[in-house]
PDB file of N, CA, C and O in Angstrom:
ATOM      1  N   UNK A   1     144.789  41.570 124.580  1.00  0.00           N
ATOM      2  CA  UNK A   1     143.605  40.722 124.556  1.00  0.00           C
ATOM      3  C   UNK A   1     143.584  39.879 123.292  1.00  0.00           C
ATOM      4  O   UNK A   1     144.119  40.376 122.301  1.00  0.00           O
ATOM      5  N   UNK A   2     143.080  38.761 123.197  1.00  0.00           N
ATOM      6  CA  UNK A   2     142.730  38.145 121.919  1.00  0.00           C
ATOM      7  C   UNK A   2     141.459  37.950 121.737  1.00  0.00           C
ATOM      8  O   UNK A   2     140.884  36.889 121.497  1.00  0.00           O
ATOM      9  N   UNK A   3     140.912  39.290 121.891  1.00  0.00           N
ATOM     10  CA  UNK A   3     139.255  38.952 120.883  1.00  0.00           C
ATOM     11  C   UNK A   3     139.231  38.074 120.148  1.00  0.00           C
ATOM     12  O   UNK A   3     140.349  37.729 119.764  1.00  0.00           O
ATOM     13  N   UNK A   4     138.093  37.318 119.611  1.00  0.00           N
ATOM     14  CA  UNK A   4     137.622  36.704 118.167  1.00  0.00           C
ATOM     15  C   UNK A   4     138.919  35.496 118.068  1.00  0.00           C
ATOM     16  O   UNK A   4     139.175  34.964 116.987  1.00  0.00           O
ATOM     17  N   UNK A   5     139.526  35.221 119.078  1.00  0.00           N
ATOM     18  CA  UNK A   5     140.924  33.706 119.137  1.00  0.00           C
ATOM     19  C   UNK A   5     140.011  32.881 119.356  1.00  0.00           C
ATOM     20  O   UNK A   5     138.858  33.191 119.656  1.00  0.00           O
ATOM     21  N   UNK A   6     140.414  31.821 119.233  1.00  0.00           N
ATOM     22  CA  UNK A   6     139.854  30.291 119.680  1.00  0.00           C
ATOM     23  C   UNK A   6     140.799  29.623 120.122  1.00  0.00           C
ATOM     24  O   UNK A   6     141.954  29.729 119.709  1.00  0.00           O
ATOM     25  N   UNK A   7     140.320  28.636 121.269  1.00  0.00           N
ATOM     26  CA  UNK A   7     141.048  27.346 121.403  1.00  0.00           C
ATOM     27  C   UNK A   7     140.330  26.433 121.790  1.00  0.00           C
ATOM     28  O   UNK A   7     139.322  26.537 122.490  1.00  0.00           O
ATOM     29  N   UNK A   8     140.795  25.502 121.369  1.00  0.00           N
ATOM     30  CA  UNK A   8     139.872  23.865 121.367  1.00  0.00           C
ATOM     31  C   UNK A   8     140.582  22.938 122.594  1.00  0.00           C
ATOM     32  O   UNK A   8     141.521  22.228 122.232  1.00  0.00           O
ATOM     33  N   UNK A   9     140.154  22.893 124.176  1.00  0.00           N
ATOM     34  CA  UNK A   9     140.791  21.644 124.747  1.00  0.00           C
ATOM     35  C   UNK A   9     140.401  20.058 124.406  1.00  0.00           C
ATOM     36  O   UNK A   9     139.227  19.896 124.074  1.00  0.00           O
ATOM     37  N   UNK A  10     141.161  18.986 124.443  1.00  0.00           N
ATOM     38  CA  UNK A  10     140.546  17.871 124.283  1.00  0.00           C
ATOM     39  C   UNK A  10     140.641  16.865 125.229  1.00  0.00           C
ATOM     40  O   UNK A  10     141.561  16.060 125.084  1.00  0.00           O
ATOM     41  N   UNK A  11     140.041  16.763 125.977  1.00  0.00           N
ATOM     42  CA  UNK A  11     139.589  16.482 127.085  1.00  0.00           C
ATOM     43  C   UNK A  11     139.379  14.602 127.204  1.00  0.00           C
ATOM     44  O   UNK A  11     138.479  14.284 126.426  1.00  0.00           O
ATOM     45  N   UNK A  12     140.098  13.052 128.128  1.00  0.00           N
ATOM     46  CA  UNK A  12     139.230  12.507 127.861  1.00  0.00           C
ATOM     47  C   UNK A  12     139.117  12.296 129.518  1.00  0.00           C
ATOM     48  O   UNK A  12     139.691  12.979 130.365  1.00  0.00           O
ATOM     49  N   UNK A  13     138.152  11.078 129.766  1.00  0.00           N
ATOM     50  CA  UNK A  13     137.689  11.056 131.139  1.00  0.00           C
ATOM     51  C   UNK A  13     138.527  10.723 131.813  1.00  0.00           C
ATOM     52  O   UNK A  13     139.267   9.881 131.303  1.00  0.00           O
ATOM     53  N   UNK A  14     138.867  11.170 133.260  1.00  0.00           N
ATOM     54  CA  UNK A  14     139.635  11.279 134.171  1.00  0.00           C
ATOM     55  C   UNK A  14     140.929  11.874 134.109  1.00  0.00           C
ATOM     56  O   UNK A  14     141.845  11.419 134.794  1.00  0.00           O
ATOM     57  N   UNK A  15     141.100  12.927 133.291  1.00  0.00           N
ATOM     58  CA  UNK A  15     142.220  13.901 133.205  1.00  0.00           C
ATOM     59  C   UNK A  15     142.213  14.891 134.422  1.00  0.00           C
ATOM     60  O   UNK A  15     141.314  15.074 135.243  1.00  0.00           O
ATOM     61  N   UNK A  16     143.656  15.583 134.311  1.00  0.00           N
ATOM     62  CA  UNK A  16     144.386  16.102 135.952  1.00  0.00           C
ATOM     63  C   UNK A  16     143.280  17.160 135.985  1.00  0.00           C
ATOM     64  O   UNK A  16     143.143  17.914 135.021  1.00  0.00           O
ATOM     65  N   UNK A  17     142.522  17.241 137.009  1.00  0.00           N
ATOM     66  CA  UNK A  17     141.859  19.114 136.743  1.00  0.00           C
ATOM     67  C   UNK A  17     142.689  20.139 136.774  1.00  0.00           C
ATOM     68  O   UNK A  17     142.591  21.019 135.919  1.00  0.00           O
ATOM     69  N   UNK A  18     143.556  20.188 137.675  1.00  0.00           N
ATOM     70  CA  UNK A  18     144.767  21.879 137.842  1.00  0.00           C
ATOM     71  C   UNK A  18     144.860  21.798 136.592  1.00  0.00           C
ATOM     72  O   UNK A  18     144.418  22.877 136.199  1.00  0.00           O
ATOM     73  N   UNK A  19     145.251  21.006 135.433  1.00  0.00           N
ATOM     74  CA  UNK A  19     145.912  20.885 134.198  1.00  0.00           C
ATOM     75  C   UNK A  19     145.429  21.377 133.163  1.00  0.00           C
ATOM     76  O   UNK A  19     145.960  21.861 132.164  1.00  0.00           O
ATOM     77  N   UNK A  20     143.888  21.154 133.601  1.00  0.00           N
ATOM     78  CA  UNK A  20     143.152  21.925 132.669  1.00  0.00           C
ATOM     79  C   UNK A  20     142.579  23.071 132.780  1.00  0.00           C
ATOM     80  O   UNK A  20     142.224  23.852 131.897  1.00  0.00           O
ATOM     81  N   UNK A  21     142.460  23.181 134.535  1.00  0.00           N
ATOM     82  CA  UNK A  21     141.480  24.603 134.940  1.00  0.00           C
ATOM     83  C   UNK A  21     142.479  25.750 135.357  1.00  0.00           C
ATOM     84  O   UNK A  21     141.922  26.843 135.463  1.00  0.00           O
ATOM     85  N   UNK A  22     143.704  25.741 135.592  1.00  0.00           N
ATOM     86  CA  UNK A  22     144.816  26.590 135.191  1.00  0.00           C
ATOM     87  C   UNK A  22     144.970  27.306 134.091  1.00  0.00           C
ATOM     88  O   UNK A  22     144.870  28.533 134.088  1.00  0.00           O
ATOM     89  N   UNK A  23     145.265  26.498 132.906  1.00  0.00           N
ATOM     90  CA  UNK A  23     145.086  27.054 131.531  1.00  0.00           C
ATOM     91  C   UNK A  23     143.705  28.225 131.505  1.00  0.00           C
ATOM     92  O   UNK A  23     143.410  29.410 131.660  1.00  0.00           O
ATOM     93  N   UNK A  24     143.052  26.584 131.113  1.00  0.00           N
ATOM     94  CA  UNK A  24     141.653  27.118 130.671  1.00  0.00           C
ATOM     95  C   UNK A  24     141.013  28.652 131.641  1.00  0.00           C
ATOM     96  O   UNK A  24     140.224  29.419 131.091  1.00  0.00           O
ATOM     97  N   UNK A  25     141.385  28.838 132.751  1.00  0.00           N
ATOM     98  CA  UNK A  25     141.126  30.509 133.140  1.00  0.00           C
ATOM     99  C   UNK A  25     142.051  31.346 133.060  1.00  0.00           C
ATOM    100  O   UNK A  25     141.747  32.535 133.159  1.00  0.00           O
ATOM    101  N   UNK A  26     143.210  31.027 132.893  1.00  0.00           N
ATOM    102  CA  UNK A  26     144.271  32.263 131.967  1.00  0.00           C
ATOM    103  C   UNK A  26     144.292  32.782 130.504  1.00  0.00           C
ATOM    104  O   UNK A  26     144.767  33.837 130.083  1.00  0.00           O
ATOM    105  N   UNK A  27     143.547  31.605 129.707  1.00  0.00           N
ATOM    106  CA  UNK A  27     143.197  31.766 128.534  1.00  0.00           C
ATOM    107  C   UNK A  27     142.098  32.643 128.603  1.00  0.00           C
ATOM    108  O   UNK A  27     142.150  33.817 128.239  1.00  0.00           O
ATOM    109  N   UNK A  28     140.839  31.936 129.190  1.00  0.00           N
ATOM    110  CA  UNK A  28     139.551  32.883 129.382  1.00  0.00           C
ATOM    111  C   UNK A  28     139.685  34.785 129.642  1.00  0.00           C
ATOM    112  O   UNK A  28     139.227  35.706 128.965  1.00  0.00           O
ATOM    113  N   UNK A  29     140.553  34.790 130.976  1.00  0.00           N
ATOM    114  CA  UNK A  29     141.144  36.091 131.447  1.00  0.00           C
ATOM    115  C   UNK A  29     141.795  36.732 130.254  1.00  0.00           C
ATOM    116  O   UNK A  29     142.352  37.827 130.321  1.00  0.00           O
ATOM    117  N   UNK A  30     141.682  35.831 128.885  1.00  0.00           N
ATOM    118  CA  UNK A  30     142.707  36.844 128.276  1.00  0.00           C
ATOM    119  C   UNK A  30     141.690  37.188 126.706  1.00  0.00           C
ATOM    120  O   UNK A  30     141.918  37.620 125.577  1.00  0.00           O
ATOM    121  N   UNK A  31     140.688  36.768 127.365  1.00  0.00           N
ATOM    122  CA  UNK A  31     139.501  36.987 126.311  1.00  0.00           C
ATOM    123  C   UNK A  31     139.600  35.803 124.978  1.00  0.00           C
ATOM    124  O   UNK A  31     139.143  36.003 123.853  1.00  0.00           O
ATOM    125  N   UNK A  32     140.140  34.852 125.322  1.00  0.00           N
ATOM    126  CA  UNK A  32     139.390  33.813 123.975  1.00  0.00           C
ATOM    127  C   UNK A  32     138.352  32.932 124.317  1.00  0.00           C
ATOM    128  O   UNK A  32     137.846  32.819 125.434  1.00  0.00           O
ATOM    129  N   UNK A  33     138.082  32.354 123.366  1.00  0.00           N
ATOM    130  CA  UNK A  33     136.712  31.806 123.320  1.00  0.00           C
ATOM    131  C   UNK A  33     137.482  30.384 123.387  1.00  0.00           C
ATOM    132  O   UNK A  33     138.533  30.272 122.755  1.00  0.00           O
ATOM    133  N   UNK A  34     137.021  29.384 124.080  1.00  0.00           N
ATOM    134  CA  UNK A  34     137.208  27.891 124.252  1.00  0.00           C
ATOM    135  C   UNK A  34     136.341  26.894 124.187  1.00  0.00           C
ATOM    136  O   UNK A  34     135.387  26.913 124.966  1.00  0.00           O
ATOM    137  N   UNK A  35     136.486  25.835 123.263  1.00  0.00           N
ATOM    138  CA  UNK A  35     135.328  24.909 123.271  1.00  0.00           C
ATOM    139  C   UNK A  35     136.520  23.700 123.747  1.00  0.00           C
ATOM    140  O   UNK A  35     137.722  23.702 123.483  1.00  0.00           O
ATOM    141  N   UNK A  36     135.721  22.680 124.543  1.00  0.00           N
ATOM    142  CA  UNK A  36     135.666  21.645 125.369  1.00  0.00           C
ATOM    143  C   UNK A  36     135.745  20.071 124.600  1.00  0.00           C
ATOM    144  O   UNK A  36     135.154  19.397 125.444  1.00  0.00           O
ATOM    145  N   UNK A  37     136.101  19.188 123.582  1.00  0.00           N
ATOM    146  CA  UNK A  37     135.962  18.605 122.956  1.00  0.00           C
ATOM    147  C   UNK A  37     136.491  17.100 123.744  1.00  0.00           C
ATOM    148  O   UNK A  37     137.670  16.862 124.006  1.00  0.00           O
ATOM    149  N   UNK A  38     135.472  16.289 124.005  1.00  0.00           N
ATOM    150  CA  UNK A  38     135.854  14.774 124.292  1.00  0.00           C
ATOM    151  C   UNK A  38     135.923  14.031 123.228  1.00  0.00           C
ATOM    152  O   UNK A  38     135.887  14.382 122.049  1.00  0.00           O
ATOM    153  N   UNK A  39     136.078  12.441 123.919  1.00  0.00           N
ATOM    154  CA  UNK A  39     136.462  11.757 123.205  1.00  0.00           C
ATOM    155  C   UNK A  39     135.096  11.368 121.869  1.00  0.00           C
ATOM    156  O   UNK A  39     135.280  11.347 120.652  1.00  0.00           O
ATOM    157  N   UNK A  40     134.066  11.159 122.450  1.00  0.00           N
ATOM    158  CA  UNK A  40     132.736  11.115 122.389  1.00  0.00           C
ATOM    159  C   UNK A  40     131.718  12.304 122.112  1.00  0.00           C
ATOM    160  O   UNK A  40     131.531  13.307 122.801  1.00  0.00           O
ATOM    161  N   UNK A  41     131.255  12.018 121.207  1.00  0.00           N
ATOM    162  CA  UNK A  41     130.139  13.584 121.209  1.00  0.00           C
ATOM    163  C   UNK A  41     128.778  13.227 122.371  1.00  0.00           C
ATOM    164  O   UNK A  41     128.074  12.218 122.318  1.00  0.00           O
ATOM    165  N   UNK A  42     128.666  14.271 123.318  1.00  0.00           N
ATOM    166  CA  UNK A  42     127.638  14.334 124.176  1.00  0.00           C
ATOM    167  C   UNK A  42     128.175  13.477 124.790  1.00  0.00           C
ATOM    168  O   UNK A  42     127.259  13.024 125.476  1.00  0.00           O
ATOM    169  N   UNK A  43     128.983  12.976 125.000  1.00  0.00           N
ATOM    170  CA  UNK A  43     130.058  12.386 126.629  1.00  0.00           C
ATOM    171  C   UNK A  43     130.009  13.667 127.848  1.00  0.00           C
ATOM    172  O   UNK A  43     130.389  14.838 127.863  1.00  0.00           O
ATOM    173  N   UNK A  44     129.367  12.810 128.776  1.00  0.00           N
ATOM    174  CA  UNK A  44     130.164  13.651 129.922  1.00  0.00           C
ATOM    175  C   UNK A  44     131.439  12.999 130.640  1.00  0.00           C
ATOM    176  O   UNK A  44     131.520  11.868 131.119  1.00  0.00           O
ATOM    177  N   UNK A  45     132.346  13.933 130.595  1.00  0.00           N
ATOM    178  CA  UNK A  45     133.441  13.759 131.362  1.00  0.00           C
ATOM    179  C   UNK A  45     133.624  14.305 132.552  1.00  0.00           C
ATOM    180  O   UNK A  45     132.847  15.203 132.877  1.00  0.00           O
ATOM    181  N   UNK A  46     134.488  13.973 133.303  1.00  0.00           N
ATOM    182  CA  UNK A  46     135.232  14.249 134.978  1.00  0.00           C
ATOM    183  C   UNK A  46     136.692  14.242 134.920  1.00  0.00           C
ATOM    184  O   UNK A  46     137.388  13.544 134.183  1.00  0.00           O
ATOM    185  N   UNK A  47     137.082  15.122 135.804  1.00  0.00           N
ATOM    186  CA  UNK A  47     138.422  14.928 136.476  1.00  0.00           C
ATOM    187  C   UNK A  47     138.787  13.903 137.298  1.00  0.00           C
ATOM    188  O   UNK A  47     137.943  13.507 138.102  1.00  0.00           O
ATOM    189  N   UNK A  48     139.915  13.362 137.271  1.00  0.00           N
ATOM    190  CA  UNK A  48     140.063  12.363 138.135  1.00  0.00           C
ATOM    191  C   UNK A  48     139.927  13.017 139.688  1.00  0.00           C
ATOM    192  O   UNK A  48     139.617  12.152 140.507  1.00  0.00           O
ATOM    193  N   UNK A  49     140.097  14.365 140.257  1.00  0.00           N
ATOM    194  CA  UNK A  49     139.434  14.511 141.359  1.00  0.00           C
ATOM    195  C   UNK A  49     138.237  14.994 141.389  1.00  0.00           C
ATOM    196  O   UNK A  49     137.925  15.483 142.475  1.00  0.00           O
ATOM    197  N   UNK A  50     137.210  15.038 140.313  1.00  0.00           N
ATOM    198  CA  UNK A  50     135.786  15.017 140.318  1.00  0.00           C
ATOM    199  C   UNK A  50     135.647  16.814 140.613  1.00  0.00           C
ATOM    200  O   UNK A  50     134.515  17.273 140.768  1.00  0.00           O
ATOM    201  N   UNK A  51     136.715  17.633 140.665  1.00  0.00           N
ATOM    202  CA  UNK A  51     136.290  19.268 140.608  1.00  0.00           C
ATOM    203  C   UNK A  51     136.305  19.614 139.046  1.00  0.00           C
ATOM    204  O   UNK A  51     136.909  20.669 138.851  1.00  0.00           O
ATOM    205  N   UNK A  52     136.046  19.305 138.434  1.00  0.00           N
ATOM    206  CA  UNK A  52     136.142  19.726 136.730  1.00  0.00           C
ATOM    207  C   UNK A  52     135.254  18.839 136.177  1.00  0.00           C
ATOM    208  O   UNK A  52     135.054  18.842 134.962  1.00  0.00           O
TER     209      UNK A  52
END
């Protein structure tokens, strides 16, 4: 497990979703903590197929 790990994705609008939501729940499953970082503070972003 990696208790107390971090990782930072950086995210900008219309990136692959598998690309990110692959990772990002194998990481989770492995207990780190992840923050979400765009290009923009308080940007909302999307996947280019709009599931992420």
């Amino acid at each position: 497990m990696a208790d107390g790990l971090k990782v930072a994705c950086i995210l900008g609008d219309d990136f692959e979703d598998s690309e990110f939501r692959k990772p990002y729940d194998a990481l989770k499953k492995e207990g780190y903590s992840i923050t979400i970082i765009g290009a923009q503070a308080g940007q909302e972003i999307s996947g280019k197929k709009g599931q992420e």
